[in-house]
C-alpha positions, 0 to 999 in steps of 0.5 A: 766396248766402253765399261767392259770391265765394270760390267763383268765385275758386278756380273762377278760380284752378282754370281758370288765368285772373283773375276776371271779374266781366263777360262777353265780348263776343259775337263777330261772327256770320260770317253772318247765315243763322240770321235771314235764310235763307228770309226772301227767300220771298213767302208762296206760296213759304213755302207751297210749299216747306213742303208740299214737306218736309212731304210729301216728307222728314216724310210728312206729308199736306198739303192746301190749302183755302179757308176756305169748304172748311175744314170739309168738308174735315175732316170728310173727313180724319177720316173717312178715318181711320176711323170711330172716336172723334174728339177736338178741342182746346177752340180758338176757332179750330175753332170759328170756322173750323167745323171743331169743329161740323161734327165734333160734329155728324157723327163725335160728336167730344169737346172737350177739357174742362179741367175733366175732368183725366185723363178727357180723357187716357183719351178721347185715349188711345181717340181715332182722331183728333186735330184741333189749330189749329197756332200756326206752321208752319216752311217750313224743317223742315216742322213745326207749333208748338203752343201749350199751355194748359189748353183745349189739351191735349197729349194730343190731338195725341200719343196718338190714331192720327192727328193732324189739325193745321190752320193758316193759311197766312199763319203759315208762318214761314220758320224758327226763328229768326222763331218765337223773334222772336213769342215775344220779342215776347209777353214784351215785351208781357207777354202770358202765355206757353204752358205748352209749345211743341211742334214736330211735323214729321209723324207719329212716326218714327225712322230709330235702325236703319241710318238706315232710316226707320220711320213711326209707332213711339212716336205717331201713325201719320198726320198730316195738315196743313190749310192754310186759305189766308187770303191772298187 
């Protein structure tokens, strides 16, 4: 940058102080709650209390199943939702999990191709149900993160009327701050980081009129999380 130099100068000169050519130091944190606070929790109490805000302050639905139960129990969800067209992001983690299967088999669900481009947008915008695998849940804000990549797109969790965001409960964080830690990590490992990072807390809502909370405005009208409890 030409004049790189004269043009911090006369900012300087503008603020009435010197020219710093080093930043200051950071200050002494007063405490440490922005990376310990939730941290004391065994898994059972992060999971607890997660559902607990998720259920109580997001309106978020949560359900706790084994892995065996996982799949039925998704199948179930779906179905209560309505028999209309189903959607699955392309995870490996639903297909594992039989989750993915199960629903092409019995609701005719549709994989999100990369392959398709907007095609897979107008399936979503039609879908009445959505099925993600979540990266995280967050035990201090009840919501789910959600990794983007080509094979998961982030049509299928926004536009269909109900969002179905299954996740393991050993990857309930207790905060923000640990989800920025596993990011930090991912880089230092040189690891390809996510297009996008989406934290959903429940289903769309706004409470802009008279603080009166309004379910279901700009998104999906229903979101239920499935816990798969892997910590036995």
């Amino acid at each position: 940058m030409e004049n790189r130099e004269q043009f911090l100068v006369a900012i300087a000169r503008k603020l009435g102080r010197p020219l710093r050519q080093t930043p200051e130091a950071m200050p002494e944190p007063v405490s440490t709650l922005a990376t310990t606070r939730l941290t004391e929790l065994t898994v059972d109490q992060r999971c607890d209390a997660f559902i607990k805000f998720a259920s109580e302050v997001m309106l978020a639905e949560c359900v706790l199943v084994s892995p065996d139960e996982a799949a039925s129990k998704a199948l179930d969800i779906c179905g209560k939702f309505g028999d209309g067209p189903v959607i699955i992001s392309n995870d490996q983690r639903l297909v594992d999990t039989g989750i993915a299967p199960l629903l092409q088999k019995e609701m005719g669900a549709v994989l999100w191709d990369p392959e398709k481009g907007e095609e897979n947008i107008h399936i979503a915008e039609k879908a009445k149900t959505g099925v993600v695998f979540a990266e995280y849940g967050l035990t201090e804000s009840g919501g789910v993160v959600l990794f983007s990549a080509p094979e998961r797109g982030r049509s299928v969790s926004l536009l269909p009327e109900a969002s179905l965001f299954v996740l393991r409960k050993s990857t309930i964080l207790p905060r923000v701050a640990q989800l920025a830690q596993k990011l930090h990590e991912m880089a230092q490992e040189g690891q390809r980081m996510p297009s996008c990072i989406n934290i959903i807390g429940g289903p769309s809502s706004t409470a802009d009129i008279e603080l009166i909370k309004v379910v279901g405005v700009h998104g999906p009208v229903h979101a239920t999380y499935l816990i798969i409890d892997d910590c036995d």
